[in-house]
N, CA, C and O of each residue as an XYZ file, in Angstrom:
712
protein
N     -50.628     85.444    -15.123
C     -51.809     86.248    -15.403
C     -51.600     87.117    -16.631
O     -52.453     87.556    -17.403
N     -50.075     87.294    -16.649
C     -50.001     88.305    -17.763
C     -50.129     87.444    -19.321
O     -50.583     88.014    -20.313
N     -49.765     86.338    -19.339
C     -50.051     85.666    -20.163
C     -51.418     85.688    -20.772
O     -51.577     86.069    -21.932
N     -52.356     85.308    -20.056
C     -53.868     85.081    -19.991
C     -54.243     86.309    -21.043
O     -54.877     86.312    -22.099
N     -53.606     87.297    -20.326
C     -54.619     88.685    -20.755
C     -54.075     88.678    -22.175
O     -54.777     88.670    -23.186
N     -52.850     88.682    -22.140
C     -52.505     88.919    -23.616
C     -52.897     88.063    -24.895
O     -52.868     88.192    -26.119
N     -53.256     87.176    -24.007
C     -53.752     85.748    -25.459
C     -55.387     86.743    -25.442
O     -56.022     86.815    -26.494
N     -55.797     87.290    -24.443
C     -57.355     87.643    -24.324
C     -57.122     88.611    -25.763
O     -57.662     88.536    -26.867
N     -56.075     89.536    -25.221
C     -55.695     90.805    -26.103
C     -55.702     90.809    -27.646
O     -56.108     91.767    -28.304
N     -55.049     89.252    -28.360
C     -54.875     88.917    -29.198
C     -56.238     88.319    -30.015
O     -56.558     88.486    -31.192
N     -56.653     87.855    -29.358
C     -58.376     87.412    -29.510
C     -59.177     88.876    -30.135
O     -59.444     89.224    -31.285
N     -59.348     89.360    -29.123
C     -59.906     90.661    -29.449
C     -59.374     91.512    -30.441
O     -60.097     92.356    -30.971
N     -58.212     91.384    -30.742
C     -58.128     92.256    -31.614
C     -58.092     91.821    -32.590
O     -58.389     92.602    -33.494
N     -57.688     90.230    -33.049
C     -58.690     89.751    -34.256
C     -60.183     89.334    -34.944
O     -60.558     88.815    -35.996
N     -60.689     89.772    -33.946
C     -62.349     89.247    -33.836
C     -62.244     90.740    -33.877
O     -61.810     90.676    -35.027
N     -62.255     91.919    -33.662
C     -63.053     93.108    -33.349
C     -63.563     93.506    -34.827
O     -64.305     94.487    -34.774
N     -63.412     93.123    -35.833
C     -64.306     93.271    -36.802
C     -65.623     92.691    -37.674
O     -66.263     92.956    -38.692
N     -65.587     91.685    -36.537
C     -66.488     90.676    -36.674
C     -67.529     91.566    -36.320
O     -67.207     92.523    -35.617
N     -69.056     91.412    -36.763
C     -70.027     91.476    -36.000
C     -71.199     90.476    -36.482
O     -70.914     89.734    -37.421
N     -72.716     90.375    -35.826
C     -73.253     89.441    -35.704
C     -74.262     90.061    -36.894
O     -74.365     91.287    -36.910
N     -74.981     89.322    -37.851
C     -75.621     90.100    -38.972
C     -76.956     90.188    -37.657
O     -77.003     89.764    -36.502
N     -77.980     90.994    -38.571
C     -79.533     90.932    -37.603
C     -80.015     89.569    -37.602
O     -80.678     89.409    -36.576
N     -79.975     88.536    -38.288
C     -80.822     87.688    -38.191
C     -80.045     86.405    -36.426
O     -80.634     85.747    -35.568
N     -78.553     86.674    -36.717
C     -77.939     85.899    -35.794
C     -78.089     86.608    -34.226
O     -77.964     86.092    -33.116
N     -78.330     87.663    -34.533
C     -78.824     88.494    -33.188
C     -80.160     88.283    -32.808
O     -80.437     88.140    -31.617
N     -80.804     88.256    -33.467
C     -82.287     87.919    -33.671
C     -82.534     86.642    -32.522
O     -83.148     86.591    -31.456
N     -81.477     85.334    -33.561
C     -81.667     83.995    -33.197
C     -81.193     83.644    -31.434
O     -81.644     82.847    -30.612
N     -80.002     84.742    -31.375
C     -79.456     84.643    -30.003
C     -80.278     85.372    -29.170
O     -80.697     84.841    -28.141
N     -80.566     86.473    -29.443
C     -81.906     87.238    -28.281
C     -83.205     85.768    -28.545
O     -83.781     85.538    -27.482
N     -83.474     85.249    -29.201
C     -84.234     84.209    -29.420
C     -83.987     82.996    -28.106
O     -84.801     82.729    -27.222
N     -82.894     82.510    -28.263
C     -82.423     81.151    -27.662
C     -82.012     81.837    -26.067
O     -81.867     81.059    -25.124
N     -81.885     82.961    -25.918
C     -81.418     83.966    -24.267
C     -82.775     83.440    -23.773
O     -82.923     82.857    -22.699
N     -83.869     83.730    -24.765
C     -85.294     83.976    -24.088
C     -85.484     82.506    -23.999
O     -85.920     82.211    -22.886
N     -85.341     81.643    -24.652
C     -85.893     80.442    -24.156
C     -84.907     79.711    -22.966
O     -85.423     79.141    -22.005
N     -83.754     79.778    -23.105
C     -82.822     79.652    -21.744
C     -83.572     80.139    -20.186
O     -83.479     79.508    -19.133
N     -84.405     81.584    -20.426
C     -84.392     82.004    -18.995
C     -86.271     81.250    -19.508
O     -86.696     80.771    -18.457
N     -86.757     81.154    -20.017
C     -88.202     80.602    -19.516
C     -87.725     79.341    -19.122
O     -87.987     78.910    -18.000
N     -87.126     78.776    -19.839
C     -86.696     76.954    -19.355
C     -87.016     77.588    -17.787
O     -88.059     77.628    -17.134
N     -85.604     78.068    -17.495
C     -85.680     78.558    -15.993
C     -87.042     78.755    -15.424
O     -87.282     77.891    -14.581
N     -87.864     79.470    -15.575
C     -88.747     79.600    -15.180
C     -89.841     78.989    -14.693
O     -90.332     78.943    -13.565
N     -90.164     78.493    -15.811
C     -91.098     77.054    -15.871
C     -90.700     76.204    -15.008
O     -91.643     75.635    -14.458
N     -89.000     75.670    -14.432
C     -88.276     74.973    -13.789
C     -88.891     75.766    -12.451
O     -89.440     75.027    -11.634
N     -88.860     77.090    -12.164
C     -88.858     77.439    -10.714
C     -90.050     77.136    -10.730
O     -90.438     77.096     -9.563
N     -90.751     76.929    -11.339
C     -92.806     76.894    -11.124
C     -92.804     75.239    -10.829
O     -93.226     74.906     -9.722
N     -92.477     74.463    -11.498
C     -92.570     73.286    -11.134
C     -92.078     72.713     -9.820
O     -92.628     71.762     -9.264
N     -90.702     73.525     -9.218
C     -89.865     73.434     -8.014
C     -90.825     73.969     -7.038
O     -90.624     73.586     -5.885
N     -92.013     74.914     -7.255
C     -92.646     75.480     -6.547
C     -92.169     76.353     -5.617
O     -92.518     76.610     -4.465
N     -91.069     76.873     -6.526
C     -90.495     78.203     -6.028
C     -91.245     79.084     -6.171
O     -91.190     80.054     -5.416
N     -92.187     79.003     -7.205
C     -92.827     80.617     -7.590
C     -94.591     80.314     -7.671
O     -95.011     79.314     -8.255
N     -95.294     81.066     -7.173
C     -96.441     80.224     -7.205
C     -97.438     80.981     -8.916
O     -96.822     81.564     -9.808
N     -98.620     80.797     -8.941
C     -98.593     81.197    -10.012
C     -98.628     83.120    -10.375
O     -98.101     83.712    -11.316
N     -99.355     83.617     -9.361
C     -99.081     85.413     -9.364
C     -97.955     85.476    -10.065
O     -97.777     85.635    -11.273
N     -96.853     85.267     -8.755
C     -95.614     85.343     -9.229
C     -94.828     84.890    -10.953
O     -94.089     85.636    -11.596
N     -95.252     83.550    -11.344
C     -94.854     83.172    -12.435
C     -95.083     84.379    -13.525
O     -94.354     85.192    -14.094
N     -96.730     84.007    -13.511
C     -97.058     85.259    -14.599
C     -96.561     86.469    -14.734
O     -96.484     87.081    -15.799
N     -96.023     87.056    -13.102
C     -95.405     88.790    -13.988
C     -94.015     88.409    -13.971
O     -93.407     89.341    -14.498
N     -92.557     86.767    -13.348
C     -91.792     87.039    -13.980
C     -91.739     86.755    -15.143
O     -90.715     87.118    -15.722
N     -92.494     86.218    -15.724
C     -93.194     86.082    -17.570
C     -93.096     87.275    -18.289
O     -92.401     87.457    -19.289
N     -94.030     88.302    -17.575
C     -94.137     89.706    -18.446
C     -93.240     90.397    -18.151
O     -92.983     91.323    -18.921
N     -92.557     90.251    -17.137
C     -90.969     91.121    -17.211
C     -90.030     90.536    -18.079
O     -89.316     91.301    -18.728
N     -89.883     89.195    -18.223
C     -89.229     88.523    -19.689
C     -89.057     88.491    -20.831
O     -88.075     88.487    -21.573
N     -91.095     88.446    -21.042
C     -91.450     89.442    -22.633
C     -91.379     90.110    -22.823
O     -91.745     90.428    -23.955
N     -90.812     91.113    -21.914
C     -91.039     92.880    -21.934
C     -89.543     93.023    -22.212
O     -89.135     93.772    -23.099
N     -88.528     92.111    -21.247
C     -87.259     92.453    -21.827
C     -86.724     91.900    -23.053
O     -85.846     92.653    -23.476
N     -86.891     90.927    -23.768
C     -86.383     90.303    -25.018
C     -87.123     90.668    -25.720
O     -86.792     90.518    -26.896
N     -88.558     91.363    -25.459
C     -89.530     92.271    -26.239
C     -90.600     90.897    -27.058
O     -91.592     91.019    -27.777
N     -90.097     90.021    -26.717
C     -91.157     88.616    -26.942
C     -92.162     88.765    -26.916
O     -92.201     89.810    -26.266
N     -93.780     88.369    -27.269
C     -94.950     88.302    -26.567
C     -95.188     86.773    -27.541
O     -95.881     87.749    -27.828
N     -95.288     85.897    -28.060
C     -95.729     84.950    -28.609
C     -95.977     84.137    -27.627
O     -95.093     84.013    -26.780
N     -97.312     83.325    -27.468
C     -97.343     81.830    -26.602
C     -96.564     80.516    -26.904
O     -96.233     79.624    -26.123
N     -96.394     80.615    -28.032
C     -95.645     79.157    -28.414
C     -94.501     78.827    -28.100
O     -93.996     77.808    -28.571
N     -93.846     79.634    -27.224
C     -92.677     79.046    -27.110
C     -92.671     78.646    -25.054
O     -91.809     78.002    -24.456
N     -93.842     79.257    -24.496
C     -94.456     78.551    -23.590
C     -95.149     77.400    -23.854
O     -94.983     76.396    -23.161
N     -95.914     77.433    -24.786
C     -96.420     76.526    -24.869
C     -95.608     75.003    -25.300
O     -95.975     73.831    -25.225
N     -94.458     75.595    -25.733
C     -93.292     73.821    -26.010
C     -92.941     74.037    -25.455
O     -92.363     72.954    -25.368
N     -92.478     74.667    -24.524
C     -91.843     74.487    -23.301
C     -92.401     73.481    -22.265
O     -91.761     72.540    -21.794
N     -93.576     73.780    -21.999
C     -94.265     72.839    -20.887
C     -94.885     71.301    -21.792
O     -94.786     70.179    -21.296
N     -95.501     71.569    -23.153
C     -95.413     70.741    -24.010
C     -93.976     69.534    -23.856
O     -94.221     68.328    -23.864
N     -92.792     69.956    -23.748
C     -91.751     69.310    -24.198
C     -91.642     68.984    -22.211
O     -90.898     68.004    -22.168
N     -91.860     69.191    -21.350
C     -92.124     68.726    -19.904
C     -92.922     67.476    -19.684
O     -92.496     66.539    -19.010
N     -94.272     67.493    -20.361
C     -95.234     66.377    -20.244
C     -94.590     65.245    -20.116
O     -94.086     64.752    -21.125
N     -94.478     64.647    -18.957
C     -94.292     63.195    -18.715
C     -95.202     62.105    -18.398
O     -95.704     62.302    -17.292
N     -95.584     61.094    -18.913
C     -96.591     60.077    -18.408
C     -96.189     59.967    -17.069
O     -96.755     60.317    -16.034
N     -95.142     59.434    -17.265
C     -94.765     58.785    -15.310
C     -94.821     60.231    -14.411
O     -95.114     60.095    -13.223
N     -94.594     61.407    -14.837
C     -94.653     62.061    -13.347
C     -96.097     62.857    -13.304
O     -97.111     62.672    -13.977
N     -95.846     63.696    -12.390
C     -97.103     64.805    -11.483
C     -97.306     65.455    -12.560
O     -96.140     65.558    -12.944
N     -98.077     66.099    -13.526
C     -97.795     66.924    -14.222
C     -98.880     68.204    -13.662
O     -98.877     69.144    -14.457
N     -99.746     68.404    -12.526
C    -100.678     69.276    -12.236
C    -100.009     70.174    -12.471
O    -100.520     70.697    -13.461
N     -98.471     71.153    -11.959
C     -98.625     72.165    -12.145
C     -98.662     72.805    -13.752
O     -99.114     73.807    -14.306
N     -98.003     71.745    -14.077
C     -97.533     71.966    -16.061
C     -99.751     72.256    -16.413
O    -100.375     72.967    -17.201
N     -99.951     71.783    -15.897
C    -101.337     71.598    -16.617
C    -102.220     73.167    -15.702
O    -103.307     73.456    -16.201
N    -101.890     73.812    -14.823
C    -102.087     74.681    -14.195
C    -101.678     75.762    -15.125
O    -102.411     76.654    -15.554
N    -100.504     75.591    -15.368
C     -99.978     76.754    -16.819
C    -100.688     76.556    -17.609
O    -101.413     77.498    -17.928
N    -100.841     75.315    -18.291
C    -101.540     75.607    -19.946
C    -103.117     76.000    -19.474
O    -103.705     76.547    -20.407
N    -103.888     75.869    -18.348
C    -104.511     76.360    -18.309
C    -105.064     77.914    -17.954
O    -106.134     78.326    -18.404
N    -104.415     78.508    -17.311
C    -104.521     79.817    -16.486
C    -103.476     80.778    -17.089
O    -103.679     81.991    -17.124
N    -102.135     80.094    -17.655
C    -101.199     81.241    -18.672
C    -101.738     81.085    -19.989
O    -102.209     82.126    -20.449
N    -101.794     80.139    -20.677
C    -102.300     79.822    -22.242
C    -103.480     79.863    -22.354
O    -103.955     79.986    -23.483
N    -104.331     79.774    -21.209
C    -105.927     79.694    -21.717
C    -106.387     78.306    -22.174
O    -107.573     78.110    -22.441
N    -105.643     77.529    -22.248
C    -106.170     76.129    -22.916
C    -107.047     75.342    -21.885
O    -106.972     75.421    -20.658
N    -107.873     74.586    -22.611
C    -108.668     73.446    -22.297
C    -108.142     72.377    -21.954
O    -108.334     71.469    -22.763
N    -107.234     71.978    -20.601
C    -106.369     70.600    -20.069
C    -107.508     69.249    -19.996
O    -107.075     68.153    -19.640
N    -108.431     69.353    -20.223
C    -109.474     68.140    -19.937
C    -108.695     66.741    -20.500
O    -108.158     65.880    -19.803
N    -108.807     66.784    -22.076
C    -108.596     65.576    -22.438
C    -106.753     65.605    -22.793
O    -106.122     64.839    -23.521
N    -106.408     66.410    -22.233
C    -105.232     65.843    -21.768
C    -104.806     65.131    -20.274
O    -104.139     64.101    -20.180
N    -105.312     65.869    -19.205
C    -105.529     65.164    -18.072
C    -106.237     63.628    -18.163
O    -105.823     62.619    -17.592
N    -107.357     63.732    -18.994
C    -107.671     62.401    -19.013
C    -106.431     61.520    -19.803
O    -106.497     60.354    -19.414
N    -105.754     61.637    -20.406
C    -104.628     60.803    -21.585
C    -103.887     60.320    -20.072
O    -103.789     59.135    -19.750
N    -103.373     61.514    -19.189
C    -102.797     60.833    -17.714
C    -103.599     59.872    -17.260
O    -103.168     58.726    -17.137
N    -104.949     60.217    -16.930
C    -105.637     59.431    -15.916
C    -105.867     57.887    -16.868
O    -105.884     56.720    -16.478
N    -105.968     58.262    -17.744
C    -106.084     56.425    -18.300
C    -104.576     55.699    -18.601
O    -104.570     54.468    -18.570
N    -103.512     56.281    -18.841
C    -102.262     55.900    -18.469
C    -101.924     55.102    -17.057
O    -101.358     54.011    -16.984
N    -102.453     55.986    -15.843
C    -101.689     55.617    -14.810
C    -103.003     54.861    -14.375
O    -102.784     54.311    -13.296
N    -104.691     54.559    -14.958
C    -105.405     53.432    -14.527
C    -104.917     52.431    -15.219
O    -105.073     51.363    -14.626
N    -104.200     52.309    -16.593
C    -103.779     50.886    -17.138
C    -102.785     50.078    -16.449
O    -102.740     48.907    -16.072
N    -101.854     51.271    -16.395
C    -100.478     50.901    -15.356
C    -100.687     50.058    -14.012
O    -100.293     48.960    -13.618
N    -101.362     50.916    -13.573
C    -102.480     50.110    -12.271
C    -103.060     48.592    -12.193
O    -102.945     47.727    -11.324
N    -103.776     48.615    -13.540
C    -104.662     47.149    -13.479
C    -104.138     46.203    -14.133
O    -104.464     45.029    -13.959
N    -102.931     46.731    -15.285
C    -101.873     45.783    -15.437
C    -101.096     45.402    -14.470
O    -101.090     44.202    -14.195
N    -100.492     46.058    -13.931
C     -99.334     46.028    -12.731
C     -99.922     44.940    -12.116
O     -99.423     43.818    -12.208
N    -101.064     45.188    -11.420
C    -102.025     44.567    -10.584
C    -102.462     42.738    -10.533
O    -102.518     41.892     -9.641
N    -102.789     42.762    -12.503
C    -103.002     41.487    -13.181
C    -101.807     40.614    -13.045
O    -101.888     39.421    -12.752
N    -100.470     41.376    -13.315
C    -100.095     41.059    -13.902
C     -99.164     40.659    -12.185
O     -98.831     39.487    -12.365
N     -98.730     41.001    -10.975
C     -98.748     40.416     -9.401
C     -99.496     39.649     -9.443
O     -98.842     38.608     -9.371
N    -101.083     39.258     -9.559
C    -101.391     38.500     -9.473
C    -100.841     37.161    -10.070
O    -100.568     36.196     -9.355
N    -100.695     37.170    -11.459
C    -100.207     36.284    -12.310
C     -99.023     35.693    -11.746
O     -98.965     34.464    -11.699
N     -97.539     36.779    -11.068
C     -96.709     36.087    -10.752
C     -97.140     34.783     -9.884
O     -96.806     33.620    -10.109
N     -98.281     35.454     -8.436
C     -98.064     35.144     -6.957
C     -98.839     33.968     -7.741
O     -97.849     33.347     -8.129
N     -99.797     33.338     -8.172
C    -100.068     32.048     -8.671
C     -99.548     31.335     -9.217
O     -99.743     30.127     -9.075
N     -98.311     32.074    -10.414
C     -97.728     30.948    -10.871
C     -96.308     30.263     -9.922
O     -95.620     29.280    -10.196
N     -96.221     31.151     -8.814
C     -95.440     30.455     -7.714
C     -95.626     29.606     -6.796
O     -94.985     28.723     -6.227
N     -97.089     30.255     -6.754
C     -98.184     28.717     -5.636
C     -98.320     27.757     -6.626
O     -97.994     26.630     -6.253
N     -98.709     27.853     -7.798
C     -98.783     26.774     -8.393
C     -97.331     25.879     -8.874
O     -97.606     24.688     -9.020
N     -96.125     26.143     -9.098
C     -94.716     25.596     -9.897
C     -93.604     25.396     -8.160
O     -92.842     24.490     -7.822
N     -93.912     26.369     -7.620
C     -93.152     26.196     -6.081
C     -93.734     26.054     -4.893
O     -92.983     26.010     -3.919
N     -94.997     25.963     -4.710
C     -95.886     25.640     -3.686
C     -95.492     27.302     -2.452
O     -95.570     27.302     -1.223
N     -95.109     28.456     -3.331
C     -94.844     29.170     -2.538
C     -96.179     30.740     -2.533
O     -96.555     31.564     -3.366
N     -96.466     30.450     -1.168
C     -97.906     31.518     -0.988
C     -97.791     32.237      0.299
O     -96.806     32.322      1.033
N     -99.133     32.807      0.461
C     -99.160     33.703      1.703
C     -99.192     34.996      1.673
O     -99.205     35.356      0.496
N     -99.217     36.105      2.579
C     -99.240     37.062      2.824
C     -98.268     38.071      2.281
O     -98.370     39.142      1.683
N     -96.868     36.997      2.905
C     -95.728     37.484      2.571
C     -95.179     37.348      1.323
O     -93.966     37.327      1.111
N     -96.218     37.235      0.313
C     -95.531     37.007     -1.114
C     -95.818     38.281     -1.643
O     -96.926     38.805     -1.751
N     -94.249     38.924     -2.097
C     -94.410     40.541     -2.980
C     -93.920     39.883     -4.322
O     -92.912     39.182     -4.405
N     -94.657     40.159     -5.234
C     -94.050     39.802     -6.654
C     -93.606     41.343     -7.077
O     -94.252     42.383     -6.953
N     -92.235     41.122     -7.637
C     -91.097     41.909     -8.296
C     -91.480     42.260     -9.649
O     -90.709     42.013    -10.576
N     -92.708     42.866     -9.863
C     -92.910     42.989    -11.603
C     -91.768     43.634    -12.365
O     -91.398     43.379    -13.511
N     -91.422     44.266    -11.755
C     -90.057     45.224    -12.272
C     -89.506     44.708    -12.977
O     -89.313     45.180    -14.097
N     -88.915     43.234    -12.499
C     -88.062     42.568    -12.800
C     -88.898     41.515    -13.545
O     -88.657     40.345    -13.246
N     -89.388     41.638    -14.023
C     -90.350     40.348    -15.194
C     -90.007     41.163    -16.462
O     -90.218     42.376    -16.469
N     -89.472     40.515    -17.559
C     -89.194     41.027    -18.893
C     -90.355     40.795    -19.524
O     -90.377     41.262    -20.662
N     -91.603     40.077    -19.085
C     -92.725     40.502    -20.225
C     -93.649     41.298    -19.463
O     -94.849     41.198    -19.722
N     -93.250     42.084    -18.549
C     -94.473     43.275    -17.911
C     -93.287     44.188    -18.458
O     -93.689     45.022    -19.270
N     -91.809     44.227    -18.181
C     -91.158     45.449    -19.007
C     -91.700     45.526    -20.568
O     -91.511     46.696    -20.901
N     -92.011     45.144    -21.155
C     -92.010     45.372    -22.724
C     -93.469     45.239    -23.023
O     -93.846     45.539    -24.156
N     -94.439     44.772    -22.024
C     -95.730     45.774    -21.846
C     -96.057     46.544    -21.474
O     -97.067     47.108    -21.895
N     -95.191     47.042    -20.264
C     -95.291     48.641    -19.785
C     -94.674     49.141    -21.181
O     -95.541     49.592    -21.928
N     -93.458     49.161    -21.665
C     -93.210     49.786    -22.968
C     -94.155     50.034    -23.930
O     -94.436     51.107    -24.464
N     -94.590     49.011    -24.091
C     -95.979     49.181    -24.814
C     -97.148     49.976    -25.010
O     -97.776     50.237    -26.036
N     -97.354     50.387    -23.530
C     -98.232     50.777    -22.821
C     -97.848     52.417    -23.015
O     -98.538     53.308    -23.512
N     -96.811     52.464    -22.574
C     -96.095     53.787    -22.533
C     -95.875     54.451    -24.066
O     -95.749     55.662    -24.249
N     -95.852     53.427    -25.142
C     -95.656     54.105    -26.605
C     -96.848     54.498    -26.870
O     -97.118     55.648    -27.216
N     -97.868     53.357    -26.700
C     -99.683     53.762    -27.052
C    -100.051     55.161    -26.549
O    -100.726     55.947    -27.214
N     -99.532     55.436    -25.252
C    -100.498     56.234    -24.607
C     -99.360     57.583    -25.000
O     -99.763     58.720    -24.756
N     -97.882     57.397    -25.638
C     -97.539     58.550    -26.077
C     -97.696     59.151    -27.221
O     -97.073     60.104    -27.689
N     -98.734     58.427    -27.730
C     -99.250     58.574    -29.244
C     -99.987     59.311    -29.202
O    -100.174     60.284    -29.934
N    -100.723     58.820    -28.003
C    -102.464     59.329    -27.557
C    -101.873     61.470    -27.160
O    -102.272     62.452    -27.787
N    -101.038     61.453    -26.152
C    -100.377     62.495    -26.090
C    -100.179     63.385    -26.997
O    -100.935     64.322    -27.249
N     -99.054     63.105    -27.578
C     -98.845     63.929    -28.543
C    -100.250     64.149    -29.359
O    -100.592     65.205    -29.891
N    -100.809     63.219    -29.347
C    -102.324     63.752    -30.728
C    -103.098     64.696    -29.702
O    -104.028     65.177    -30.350
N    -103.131     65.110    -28.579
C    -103.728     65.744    -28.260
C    -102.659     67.178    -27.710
O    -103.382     68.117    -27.379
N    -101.603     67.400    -27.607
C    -100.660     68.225    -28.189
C    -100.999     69.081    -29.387
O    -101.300     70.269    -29.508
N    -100.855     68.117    -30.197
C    -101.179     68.391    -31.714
C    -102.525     69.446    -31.704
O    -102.541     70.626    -32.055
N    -103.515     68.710    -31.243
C    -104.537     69.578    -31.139
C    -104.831     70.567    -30.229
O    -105.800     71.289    -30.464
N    -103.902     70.807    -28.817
C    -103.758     71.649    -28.433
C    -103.520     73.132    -29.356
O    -104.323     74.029    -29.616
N    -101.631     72.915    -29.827
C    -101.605     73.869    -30.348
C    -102.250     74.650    -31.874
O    -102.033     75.761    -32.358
N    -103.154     73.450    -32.342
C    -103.594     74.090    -33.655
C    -104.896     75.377    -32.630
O    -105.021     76.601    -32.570
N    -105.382     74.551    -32.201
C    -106.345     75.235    -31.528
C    -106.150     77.112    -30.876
O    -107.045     77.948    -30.753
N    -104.566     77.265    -30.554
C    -104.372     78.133    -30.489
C    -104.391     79.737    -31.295
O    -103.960     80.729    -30.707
């Protein structure tokens, strides 16, 4: 132990004239504050915190790093948006903390996960026929594995780049709008 301290000892007493200029203090009270919103945003989505709650541990946050800007909420939940998952509560924030208009972003989801749908759909069908038709194999009990088809993977890819285009352009116009 005595070792430890003394290498600590030696540290410190060559660093103790170091200090951080304002702008690197700045940047680190900067990156503290986005560390504990990450957090935050994380407990809201976990539905640890409902929204009352979110909002004042928000203003006790801005109040301590002395923050008030939206934008760095706003990429925060921005940089969350996932096609494939739930995103209601993320869209509960940008509406009721940011004030924003979620419409035609909710819709960018809802036509995502109807394509996904009626492809997916077309595209089971397509297997379960071309098995009755090449293997004489049918029935009830036929589940086709789209998962595992390499040309529904690289149309879901497809699918998934288009509609992250569509996203982000309405991102885009989210935050100008702000």
């Amino acid at each position: 132990m005595g070792e430890i301290k003394s290498t600590l000892d030696l540290v410190m007493e060559k660093t103790k004239h170091l200090t951080l200029t304002e702008k690197e203090k700045t940047e680190q009270k900067y990156n503290e504050f986005r560390k504990s919103l990450k957090g935050l945003v994380q407990k809201f989505q976990d539905k640890l915190l409902n929204m009352e709650r979110f909002n004042k541990e928000l203003s006790i946050l801005q109040k301590n790093y002395n923050i008030s800007e939206k934008n760095s909420l706003l990429n925060e939940i921005f940089d969350r948006l996932d096609l494939d998952q739930d995103n209601t509560r993320l869209f509960e924030l940008l509406n009721k903390i940011c004030g924003l208009d979620v419409m035609k972003l909710e819709s960018v989801f809802d036509n995502y996960q109807d394509t996904i749908r009626l492809k997916s759909q077309k595209k089971k069908d397509e297997i379960k026929e071309n098995l009755a038709k090449k293997y004489f194999i049918s029935g009830g009990a036929v589940v086709p594995n789209v998962d595992a088809d390499g040309t529904w993977l690289a149309e879901l890819q497809d699918i998934r780049n288009e509609f992250g285009l569509l996203l982000n352009q309405e991102k885009s116009g989210l935050k100008v709008e702000t």
